[in-house]
N, C-alpha and C positions, 0 to 999 in steps of 0.2 A: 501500322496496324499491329506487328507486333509486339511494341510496346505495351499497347492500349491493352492484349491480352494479357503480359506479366504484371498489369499494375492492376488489373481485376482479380487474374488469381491469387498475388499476394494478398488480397484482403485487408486492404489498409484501416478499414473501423476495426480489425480485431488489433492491428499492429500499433497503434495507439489511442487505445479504450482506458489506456490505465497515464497518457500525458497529459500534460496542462494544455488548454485550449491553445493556447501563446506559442505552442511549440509545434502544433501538427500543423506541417507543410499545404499549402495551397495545390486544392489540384493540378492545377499547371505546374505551380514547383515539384512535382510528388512526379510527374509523367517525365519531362523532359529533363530532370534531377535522376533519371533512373531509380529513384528513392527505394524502390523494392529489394535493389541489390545491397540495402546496407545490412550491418548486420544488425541482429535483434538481438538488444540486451536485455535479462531478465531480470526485474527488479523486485526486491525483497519487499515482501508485504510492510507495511509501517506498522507500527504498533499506537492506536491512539488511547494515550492514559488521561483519565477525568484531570479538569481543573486540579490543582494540590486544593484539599481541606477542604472539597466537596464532600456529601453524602454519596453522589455517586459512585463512589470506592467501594461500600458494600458492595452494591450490585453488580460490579464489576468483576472484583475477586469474586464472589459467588457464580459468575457465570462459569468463572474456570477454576471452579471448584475447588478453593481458596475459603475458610472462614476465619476470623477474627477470633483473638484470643483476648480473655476477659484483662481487662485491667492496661491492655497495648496502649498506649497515645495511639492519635491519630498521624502523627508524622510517621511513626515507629511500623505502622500499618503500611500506610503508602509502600514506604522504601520495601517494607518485606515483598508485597502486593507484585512489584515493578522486580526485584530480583527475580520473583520465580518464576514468574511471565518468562523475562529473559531467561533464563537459563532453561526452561523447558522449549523457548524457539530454537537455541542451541545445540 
């Protein structure tokens, strides 16, 4: 029984809401694994950058308030686009 209460108040949907379906334990394995006692790694949001030589790129930079300089290629874009992302998660 007291199991059954650490493996309810750990809150297992919150403890893997962010893993691959493939990886969250089986009830049974999650109870009798003591699985609550592991520790919680916190994992770095990902960053998903559009296709390369999408249009999407504008709107992209634009969300994070990035615009386009006249005359840039489009490669020239991206890579700036993707630096300052990076270095402002930094």
């Amino acid at each position: 029984m007291k199991k059954k209460r650490f493996a309810i108040e750990d809150k297992p949907q919150e403890r893997y809401k962010n893993t691959e379906k493939q990886f969250i334990p089986l009830p049974t394995t999650y109870i009798h694994g003591e699985r609550w006692e592991d520790e919680i790694i916190k994992q770095e949001a990902t960053i998903k950058f559009p296709v390369p030589g999408s249009h999407d790129w504008v709107k992209f930079a634009a969300g994070r308030g990035i615009g386009t300089i006249p005359g840039e290629s489009q490669f020239h874009f991206e890579n700036r686009v993707k630096t300052e992302v990076l270095n402002a998660k930094a």
